[in-house]
C-alpha positions in Angstrom: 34.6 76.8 -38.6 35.7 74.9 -41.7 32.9 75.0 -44.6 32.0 71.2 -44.1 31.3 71.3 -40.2 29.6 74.5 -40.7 27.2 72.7 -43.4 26.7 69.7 -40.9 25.9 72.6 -38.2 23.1 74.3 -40.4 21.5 70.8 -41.3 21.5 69.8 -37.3 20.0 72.9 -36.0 17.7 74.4 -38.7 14.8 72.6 -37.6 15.8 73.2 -33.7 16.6 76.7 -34.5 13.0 77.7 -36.7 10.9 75.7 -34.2 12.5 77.3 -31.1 11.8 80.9 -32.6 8.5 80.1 -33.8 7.5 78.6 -30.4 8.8 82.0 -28.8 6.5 84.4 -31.0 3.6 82.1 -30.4 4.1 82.2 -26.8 4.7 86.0 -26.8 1.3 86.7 -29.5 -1.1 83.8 -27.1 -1.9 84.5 -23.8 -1.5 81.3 -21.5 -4.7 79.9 -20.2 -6.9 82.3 -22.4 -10.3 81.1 -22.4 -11.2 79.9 -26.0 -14.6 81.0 -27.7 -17.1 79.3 -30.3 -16.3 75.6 -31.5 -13.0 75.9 -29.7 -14.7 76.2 -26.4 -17.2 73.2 -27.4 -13.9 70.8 -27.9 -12.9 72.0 -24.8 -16.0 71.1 -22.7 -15.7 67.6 -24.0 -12.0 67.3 -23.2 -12.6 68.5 -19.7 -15.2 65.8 -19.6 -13.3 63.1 -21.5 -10.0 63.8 -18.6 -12.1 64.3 -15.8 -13.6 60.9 -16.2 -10.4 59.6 -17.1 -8.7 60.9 -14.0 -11.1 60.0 -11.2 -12.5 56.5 -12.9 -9.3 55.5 -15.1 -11.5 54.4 -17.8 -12.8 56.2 -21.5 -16.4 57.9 -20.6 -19.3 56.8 -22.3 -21.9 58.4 -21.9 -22.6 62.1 -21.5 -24.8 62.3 -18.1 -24.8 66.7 -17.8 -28.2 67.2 -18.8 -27.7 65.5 -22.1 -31.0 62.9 -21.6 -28.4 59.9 -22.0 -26.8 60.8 -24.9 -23.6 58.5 -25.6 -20.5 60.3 -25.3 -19.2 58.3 -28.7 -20.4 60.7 -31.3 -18.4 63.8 -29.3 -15.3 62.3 -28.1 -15.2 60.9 -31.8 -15.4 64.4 -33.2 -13.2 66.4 -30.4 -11.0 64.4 -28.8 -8.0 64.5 -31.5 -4.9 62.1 -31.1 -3.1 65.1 -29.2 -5.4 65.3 -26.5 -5.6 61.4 -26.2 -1.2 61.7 -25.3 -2.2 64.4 -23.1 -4.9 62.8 -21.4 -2.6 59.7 -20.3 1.0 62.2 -19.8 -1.8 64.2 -17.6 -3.0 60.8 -15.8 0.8 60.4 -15.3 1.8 63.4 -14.1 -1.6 63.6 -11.8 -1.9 67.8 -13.4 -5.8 68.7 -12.8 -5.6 72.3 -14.6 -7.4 70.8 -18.0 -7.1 74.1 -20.0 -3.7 74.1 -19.4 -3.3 70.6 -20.8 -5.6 71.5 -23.3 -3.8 74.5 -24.7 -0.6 72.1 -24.4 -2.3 69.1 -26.9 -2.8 72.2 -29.4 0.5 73.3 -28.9 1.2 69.7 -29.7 -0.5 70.0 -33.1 1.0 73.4 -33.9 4.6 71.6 -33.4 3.4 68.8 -35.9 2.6 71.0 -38.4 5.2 73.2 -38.1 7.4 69.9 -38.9 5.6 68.6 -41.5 5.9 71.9 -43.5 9.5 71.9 -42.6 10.3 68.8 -44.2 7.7 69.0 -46.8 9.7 72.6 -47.9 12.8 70.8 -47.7 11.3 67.9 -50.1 10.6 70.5 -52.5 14.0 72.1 -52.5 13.1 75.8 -51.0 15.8 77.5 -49.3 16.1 78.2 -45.3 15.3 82.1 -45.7 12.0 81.0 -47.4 11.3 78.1 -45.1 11.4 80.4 -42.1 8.6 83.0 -44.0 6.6 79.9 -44.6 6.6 78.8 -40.8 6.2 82.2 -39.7 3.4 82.6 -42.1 1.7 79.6 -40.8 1.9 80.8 -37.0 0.3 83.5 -38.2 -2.4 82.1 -40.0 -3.4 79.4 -36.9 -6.0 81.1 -34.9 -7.0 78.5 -32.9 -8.8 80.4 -30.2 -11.7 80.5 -32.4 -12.5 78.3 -35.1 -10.4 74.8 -34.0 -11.5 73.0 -36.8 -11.3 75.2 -38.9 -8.2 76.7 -38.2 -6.0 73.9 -37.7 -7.5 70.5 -37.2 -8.2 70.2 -40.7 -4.5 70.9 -41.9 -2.3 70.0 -39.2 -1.4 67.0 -40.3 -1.8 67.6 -44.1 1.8 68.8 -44.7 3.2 65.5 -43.5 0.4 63.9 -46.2 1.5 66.0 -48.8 5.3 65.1 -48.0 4.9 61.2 -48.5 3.1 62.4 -51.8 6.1 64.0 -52.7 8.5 61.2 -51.8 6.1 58.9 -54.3 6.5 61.0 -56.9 10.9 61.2 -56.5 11.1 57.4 -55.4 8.3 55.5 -57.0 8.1 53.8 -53.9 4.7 52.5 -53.1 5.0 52.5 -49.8 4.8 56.3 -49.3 1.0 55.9 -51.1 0.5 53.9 -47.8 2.4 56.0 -45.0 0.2 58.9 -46.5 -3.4 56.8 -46.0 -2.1 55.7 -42.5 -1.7 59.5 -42.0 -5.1 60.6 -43.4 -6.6 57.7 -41.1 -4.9 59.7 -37.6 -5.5 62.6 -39.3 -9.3 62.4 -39.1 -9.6 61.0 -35.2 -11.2 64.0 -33.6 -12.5 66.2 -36.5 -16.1 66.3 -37.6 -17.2 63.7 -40.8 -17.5 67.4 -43.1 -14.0 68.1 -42.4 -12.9 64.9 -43.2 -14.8 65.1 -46.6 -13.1 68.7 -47.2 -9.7 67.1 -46.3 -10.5 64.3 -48.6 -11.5 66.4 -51.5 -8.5 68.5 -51.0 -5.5 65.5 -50.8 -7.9 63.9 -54.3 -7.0 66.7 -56.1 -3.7 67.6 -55.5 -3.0 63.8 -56.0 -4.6 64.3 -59.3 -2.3 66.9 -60.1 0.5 64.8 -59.5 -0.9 61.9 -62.1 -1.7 65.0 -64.5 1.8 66.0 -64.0 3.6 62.9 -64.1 2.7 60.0 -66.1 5.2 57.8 -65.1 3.5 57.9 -61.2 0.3 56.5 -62.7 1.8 53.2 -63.6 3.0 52.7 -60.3 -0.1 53.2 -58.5 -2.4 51.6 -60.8 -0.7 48.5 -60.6 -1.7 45.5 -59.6 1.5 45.4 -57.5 0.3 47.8 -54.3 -2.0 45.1 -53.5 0.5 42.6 -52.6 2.2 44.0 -50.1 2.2 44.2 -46.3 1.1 47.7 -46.5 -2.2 47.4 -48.1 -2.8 44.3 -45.4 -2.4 46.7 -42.5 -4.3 50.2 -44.2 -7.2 47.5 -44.5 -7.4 46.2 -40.9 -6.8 50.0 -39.7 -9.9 50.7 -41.8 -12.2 48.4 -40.3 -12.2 50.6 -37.0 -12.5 53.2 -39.0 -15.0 52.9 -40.9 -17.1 52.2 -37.5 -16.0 55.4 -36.0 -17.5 57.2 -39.3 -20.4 55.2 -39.0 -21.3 56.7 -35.7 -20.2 60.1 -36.2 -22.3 60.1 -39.4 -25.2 58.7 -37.4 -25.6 60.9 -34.6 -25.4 64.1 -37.3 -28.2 62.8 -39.2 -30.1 62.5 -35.8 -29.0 66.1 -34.6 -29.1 67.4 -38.1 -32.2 67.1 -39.7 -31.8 69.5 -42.3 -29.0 68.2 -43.5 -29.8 64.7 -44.5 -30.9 63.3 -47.2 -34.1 64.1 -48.1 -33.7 67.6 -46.9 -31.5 68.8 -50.1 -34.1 71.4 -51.5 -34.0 74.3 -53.0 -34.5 76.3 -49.1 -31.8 74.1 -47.3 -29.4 75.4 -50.5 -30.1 78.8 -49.9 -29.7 78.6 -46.6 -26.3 76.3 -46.2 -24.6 76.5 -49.6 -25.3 80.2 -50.2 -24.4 81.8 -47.1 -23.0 85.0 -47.6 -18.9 85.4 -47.6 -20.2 88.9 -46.2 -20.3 87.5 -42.8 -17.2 89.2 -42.0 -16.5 90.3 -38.5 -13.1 89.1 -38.7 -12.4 91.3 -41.6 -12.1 88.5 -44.6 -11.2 91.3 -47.4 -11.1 89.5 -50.5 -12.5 85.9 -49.0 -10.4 83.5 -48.2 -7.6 84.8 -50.2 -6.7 86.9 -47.7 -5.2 83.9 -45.9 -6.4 84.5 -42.7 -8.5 86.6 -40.8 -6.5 89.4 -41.2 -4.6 90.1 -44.4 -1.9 91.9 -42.9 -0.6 88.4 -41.5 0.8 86.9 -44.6 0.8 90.2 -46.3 0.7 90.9 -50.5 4.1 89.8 -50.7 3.5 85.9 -50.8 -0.2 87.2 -52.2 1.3 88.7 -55.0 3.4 85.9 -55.4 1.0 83.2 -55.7 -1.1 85.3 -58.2 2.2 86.0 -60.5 3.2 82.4 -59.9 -0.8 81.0 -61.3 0.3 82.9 -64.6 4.4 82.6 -64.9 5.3 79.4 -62.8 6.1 76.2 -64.6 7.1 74.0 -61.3 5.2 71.2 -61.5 4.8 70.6 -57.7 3.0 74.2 -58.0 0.6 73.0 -60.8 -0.8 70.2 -58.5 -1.2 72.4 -55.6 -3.1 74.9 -57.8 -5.6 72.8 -58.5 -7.0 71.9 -55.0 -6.2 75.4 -54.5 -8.8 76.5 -57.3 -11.6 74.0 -55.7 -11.2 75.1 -52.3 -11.1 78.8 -53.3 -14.5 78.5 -55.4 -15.8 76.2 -53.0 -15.7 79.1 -50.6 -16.8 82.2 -52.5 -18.9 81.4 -55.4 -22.6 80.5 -56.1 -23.3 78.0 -58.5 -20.3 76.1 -58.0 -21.4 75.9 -54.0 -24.3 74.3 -55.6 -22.8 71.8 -57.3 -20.5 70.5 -54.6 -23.1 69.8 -52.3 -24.5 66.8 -54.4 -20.9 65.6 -54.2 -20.4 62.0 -52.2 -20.3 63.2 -48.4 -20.8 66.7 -49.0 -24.3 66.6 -48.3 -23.1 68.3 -44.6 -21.0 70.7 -46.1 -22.5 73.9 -44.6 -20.2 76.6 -43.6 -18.4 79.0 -45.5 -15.2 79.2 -43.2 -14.3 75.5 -43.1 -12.1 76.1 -46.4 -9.8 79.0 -45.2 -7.5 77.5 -42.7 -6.6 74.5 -45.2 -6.6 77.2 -48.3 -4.2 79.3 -46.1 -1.9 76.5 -45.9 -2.0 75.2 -49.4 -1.0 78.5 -51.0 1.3 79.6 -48.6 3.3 76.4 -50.0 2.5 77.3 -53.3 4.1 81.0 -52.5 7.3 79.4 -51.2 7.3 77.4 -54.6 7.1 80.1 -56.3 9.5 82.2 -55.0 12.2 79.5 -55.1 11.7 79.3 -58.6 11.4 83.1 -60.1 12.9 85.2 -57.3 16.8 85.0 -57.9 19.3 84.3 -54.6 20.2 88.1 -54.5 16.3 89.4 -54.2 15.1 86.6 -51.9 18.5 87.9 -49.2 16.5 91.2 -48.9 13.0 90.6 -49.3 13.0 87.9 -46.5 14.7 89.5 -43.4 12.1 92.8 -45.2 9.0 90.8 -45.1 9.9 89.4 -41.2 10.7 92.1 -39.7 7.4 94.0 -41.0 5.2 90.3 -40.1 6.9 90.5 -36.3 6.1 94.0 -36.0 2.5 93.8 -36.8 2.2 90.6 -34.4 3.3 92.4 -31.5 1.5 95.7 -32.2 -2.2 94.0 -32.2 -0.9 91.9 -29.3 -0.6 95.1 -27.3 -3.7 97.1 -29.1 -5.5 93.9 -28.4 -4.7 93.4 -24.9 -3.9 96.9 -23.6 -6.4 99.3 -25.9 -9.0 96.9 -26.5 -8.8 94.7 -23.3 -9.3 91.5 -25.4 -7.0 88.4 -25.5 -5.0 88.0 -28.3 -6.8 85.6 -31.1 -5.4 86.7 -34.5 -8.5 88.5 -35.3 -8.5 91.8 -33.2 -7.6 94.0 -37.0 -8.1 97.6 -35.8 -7.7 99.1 -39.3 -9.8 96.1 -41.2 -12.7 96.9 -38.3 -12.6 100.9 -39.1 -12.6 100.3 -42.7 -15.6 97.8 -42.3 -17.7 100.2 -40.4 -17.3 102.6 -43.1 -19.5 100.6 -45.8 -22.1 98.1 -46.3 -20.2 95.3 -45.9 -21.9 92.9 -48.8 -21.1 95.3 -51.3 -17.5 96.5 -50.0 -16.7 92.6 -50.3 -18.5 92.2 -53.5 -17.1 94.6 -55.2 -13.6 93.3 -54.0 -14.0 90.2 -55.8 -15.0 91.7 -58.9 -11.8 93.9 -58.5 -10.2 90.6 -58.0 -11.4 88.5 -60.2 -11.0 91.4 -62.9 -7.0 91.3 -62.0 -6.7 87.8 -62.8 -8.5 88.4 -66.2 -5.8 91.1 -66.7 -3.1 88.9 -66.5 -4.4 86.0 -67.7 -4.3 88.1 -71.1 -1.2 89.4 -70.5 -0.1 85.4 -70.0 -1.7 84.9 -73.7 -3.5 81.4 -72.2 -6.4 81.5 -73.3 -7.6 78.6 -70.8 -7.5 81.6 -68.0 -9.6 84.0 -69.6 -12.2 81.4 -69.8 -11.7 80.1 -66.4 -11.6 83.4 -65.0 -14.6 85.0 -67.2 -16.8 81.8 -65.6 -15.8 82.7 -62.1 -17.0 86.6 -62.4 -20.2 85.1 -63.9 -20.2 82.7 -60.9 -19.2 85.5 -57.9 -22.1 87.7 -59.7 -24.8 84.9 -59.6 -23.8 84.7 -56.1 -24.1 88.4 -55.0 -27.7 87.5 -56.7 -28.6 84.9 -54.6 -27.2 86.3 -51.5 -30.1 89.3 -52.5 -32.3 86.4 -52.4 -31.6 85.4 -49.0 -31.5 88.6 -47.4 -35.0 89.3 -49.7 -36.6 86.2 -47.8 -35.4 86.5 -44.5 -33.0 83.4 -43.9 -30.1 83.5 -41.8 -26.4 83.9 -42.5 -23.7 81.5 -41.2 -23.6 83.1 -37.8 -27.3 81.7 -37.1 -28.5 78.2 -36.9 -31.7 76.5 -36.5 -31.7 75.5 -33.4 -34.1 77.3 -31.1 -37.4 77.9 -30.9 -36.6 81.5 -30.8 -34.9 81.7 -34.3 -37.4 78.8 -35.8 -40.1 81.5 -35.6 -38.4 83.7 -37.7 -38.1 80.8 -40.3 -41.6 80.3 -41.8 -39.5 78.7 -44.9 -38.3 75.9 -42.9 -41.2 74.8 -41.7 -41.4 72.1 -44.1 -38.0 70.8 -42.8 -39.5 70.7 -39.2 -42.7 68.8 -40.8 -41.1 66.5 -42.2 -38.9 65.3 -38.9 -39.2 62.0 -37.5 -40.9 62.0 -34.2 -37.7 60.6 -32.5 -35.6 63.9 -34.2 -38.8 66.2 -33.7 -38.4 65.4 -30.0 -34.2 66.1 -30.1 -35.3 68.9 -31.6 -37.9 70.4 -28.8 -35.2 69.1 -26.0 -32.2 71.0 -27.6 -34.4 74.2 -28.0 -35.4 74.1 -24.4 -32.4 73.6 -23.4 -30.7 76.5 -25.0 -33.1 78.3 -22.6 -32.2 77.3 -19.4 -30.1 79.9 -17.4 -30.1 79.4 -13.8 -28.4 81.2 -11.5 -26.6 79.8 -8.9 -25.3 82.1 -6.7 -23.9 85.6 -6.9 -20.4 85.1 -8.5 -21.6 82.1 -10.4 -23.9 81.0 -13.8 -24.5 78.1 -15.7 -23.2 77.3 -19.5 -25.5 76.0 -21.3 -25.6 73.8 -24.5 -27.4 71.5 -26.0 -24.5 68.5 -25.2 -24.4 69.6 -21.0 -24.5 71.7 -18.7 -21.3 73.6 -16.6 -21.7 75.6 -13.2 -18.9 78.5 -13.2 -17.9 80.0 -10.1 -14.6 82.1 -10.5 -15.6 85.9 -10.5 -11.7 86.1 -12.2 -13.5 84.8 -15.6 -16.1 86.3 -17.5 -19.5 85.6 -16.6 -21.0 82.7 -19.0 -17.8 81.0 -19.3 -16.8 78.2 -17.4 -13.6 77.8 -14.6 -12.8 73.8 -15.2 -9.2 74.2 -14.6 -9.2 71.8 -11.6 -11.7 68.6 -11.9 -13.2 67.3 -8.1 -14.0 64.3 -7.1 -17.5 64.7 -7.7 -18.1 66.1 -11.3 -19.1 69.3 -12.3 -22.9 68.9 -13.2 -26.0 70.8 -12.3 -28.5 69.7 -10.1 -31.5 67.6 -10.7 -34.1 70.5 -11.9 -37.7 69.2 -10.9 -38.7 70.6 -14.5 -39.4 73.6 -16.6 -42.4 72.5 -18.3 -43.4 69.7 -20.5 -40.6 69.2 -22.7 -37.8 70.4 -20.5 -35.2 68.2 -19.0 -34.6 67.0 -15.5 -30.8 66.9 -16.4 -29.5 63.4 -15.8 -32.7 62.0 -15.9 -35.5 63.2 -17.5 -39.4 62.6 -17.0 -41.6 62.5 -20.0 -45.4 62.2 -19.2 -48.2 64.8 -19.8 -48.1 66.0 -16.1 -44.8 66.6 -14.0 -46.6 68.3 -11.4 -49.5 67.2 -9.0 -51.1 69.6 -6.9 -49.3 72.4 -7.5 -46.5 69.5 -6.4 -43.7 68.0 -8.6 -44.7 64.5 -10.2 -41.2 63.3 -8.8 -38.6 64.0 -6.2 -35.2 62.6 -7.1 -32.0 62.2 -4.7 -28.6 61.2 -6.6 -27.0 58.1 -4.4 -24.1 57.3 -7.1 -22.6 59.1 -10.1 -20.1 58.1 -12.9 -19.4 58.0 -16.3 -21.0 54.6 -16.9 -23.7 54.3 -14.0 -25.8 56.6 -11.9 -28.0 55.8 -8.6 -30.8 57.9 -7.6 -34.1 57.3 -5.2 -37.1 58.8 -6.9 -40.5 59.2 -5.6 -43.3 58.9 -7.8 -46.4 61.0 -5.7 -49.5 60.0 -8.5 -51.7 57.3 -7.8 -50.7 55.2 -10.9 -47.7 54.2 -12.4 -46.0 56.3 -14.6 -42.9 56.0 -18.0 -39.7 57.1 -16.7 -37.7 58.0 -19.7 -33.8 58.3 -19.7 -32.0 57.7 -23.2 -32.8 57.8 -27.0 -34.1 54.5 -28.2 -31.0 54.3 -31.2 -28.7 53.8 -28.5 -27.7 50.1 -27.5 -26.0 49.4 -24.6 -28.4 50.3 -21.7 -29.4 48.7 -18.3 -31.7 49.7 -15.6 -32.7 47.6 -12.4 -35.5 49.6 -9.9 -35.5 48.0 -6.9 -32.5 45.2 -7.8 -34.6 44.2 -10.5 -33.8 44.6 -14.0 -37.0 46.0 -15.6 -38.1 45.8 -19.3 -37.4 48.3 -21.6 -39.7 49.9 -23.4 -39.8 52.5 -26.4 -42.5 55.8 -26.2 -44.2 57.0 -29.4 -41.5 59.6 -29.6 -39.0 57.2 -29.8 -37.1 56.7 -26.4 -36.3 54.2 -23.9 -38.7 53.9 -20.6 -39.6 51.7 -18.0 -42.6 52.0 -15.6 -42.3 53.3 -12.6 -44.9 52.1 -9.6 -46.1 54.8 -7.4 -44.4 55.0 -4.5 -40.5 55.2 -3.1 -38.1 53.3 -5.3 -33.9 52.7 -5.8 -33.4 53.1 -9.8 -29.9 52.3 -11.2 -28.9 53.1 -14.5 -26.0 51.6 -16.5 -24.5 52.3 -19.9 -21.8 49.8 -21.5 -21.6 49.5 -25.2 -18.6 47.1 -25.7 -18.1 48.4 -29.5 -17.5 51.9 -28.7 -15.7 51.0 -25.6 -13.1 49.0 -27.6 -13.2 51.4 -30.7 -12.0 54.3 -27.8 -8.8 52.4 -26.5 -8.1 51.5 -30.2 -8.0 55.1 -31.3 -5.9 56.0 -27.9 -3.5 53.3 -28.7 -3.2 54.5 -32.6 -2.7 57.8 -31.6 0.2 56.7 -29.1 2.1 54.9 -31.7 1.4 57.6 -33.7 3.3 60.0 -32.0 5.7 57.3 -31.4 6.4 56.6 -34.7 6.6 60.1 -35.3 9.4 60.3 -33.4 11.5 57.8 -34.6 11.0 58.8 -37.9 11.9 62.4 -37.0 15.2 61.4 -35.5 16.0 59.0 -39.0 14.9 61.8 -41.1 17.9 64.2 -39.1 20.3 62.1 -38.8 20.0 61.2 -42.5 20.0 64.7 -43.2 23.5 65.4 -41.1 24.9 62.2 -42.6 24.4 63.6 -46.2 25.9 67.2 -44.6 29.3 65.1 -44.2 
């Protein structure tokens, strides 16, 4: 093969090549049809729900009706469902599949295979060679442990590379339009992530952006022109924001409802200790030096691109490397300091930032661009031949030996965080001062070479961070001193609110409508109820899930193949005073009579939008059946055929009065605006991907053009 068609061969089948080879480790390293934990497992109860109403009904649910006292699905599907598992939900339609984890695991996949190509063409924009690019992919499979920590660990960056790219292209072409393909971006990006992630992502793309100004002055007289304004561009990023900007609305609005302590108002001195001070000692993934690390295990990325960042902060002159560095720095300190953490929570938005780990999947992912920078530019041709094939073979190694002390010595599926030597070493010491004393180490290295450097600009920057890292280690004293919890604990239940005598201000100071969420989600987390021998119920404060596959741990949840009637639990005649009667709940002073219940209920229809049910009210006098929160619009209710007046309880929620006696009560739910906002953001997401696509197949057969 000549050396022209050999060129033309590399350019067509790099991409094919890396992705193919990446997409076999992943498969070899992640079980199939693993059960995912934590947040992961929460977006995949509201997928399940989101397809299973889609399959049997054809239609976007809204409203949650498993024991969720009427709750609007809007603020959840809003949060979970991301533009993957809106393609998957209508190719899963198509293809009539009914195994939802499979076709959730497939959207992720989906995401995985988006960032994979935005980093490739964003390492191609900045001119790193093919060894390197593979070490970067590689370094980002390793690094996405999705099982876990979704958000976290790969919603919030997925789609960043391809932002970062058109940031790139503005700075070569001067082309405005790349300012606008990157906002487009951001806007998909943020369909199915929570409003604090946005805000993190927001903060992060500012920054580096910055950078880019700071590094180019030229750039800043093409964006600050009038001139971006008349264009067709900025007409179409407004209209896309209109939708938006309504989505954010009622994202933002159901937090401040389900999160008290986070609103405004609530920003004292208590919710600070408790939310921006929580200790980076909550490590039982085995975080050795914070976030740094890259991921939850060090081992992954290894000190080779480590080492090579921290040379890089000190030696590297690339400019491209200058503007990562500086999101870099914020997100880093965001993460591990104490003062700083402070600081950033009075920033615009950042009044829900709460939890340490939301920084380390998009940290991981900005430096292990900055690595491959960095490398390009110091490491000569001859060094980078051995120390790439080196560092591979030692990174594939260690994959497949935790995948097999994972799944054959520790009988756990694979996540990425099963560290056998990390977990030895940590139950060795006290953890908060192992890691303490790590960053001082750390920080004291950067000191070391910062005066090596001869900048004095580092010494300063780095003297204020072991100042910073110290006050922390002070205030974490604090918190352990007063007895509030660390990130793994939330206030939630009435079981951990007792143990919080400092927050009882917080609760004092609730509305009576979020007072009331608040009693209903602690009872809630309560309820356990078997239901038969092989068989349990999930519960959460969102809905309820029966499980009945002995094959799956107990407390998890078999939803692999939706029925025709829905998964829910059946109506409970009540607890106690506050408890729910899951798809319809009863408030009054008295649910029983007698020794009797107040109410019998039995469920004619069910769907997503409506539900049917006969209910008996056995008292001699009318009495307020409540069903939804009164902030929701959109509800209808007819007892008897008759639509009845709707009234609002001094708690706050809807009602209407129920005779004594026998009576039919229908329920509907149809709010047109977030009805139409949900097929907008389905239909965005498919010409996404569509565009994607196209612009994929330009982008290669440019790239094989230039080849020849």
């Amino acid at each position: 093969m000549d050396t022209v068609n050999k060129n033309i061969f590399c350019k067509q089948y790099d991409l094919f090549l890396n992705i193919t080879l990446l997409l076999l480790l992943l498969f070899l390293t992640v079980k199939m049809n693993c059960i995912p934990a934590h947040d992961t497992f929460w977006q995949y109860q509201s997928f399940f729900v989101f397809y299973n109403h889609f399959y049997f009904y054809k239609t976007i649910l809204q409203w949650f009706p498993y024991g969720s006292y009427g709750i609007p699905a809007m603020p959840f599907n809003l949060m979970s469902i991301t533009p993957a598992l809106y393609l998957i939900t209508f190719v899963g339609k198509v293809l009539d599949v009914t195994n939802t984890l499979l076709l959730f695991e497939m959207g992720i996949y989906i995401e995985i295979f988006i960032y994979f190509i935005g980093l490739y063409f964003l390492l191609i924009e900045l001119n790193v060679s093919k060894s390197i690019r593979f070490i970067v992919l590689l370094s980002a499979l390793s690094t996405t442990a999705w099982q876990w920590q979704i958000g976290f660990m790969l919603n919030i960056f997925y789609l960043i590379p391809l932002i970062l790219f058109c940031f790139i292209r503005l700075d070569k072409t001067k082309q405005i339009r790349w300012l606008y393909y990157s906002g487009y971006i951001f806007l998909i990006n943020i369909i199915g992530i929570a409003t604090y992630l946005i805000l993190i992502q927001f903060y992060t793309l500012f920054f580096f952006f910055i950078g880019l100004l700071i590094t180019n002055r030229a750039l800043s007289k093409t964006v600050f022109s009038t001139a971006i304004f008349k264009t067709k561009y900025f007409a179409l990023l407004i209209i896309m924001l209109i939708p938006f900007i309504t989505m954010a609305h009622f994202i933002t609005h159901d937090l401040i409802d389900l999160t008290p302590g986070r609103i405004h108002g609530y920003n004292t001195v208590d919710t600070f200790i408790h939310y921006a001070f929580q200790p980076i000692g909550n490590v039982v993934y085995g975080y050795l030096t914070g976030n740094i690390s890259l991921s939850d295990n060090t081992y992954y990325i290894g000190l080779f691109l480590l080492a090579a960042f921290i040379y890089g902060i000190f030696y590297c002159d690339n400019k491209y490397f200058r503007a990562f560095l500086l999101p870099i720095i914020f997100l880093i300190w965001l993460s591990i300091s104490g003062i700083f953490a402070h600081i950033v929570y009075f920033f615009p938005g950042m009044k829900y930032y709460r939890h340490i780990d939301l920084t380390f999947g998009i940290t991981s992912c900005l430096m292990i661009i900055s690595a491959a920078i960095i490398i390009q530019n110091i490491v000569n041709d001859h060094t980078r031949r051995f120390v790439c094939p080196t560092f591979f073979i030692i990174i594939f190694t260690l994959m497949i030996v935790d995948f097999l002390v994972s799944h054959f010595v520790l009988h756990t599926i694979p996540t990425f965080h099963s560290t056998v030597p990390i977990k030895i070493l940590t139950t060795k010491f006290n953890l908060y001062q192992l890691f303490f004393c790590m960053r001082i180490i750390f920080y004291s290295t950067f000191i070391f070479f910062a005066a090596r450097s001869q900048r004095p600009i580092w010494i300063i920057l780095f003297s204020i961070a072991i100042f910073d890292v110290m006050s922390y280690q002070f205030l974490q004293l604090y918190d352990i001193k007063h007895n509030y919890f660390t990130a793994t604990k939330t206030i939630t239940t009435a079981e951990k609110i007792k143990y919080q005598p400092k927050r009882s201000d917080t609760v004092k100071n609730m509305t009576p409508n979020q007072l009331e969420r608040w009693n209903l989600s602690t009872n809630m987390a309560s309820v356990k109820n078997s239901l038969d021998d092989n068989s349990a119920v999930y519960s959460q404060s969102t809905y309820l899930f029966a499980s009945s596959d002995p094959c799956h741990p107990k407390y998890r949840v078999d939803l692999l193949s939706p029925s025709i009637a829905p998964l829910f639990q059946q109506i409970n005649h009540g607890h106690g005073t506050n408890n729910l009667l899951n798809i319809i709940g009863c408030h009054s002073s008295k649910l029983f009579l007698n020794g009797l219940p107040l109410f019998t209920f039995q469920l004619n229809h069910f769907s997503g939008d409506t539900v049917s049910f006969t209910v008996e009210n056995k008292s001699d006098r009318s009495q307020l059946l409540t069903y939804a929160d009164a902030q929701y619009p959109g509800w209808t209710v007819f007892i008897d055929g008759q639509q009845k007046k709707l009234m609002t309880t001094q708690h706050g929620f809807k009602a209407v009065v129920l005779s004594p006696g026998v009576h039919t009560v229908y329920f509907e739910y149809a709010n047109l605006l977030y009805l139409i906002l949900s097929w907008f953001l389905a239909g965005a997401s498919l010409l996404f991907f569509l565009s994607l696509i196209m612009s994929l197949s330009v982008f290669l057969s440019k790239l094989i053009r230039s080849a020849t």
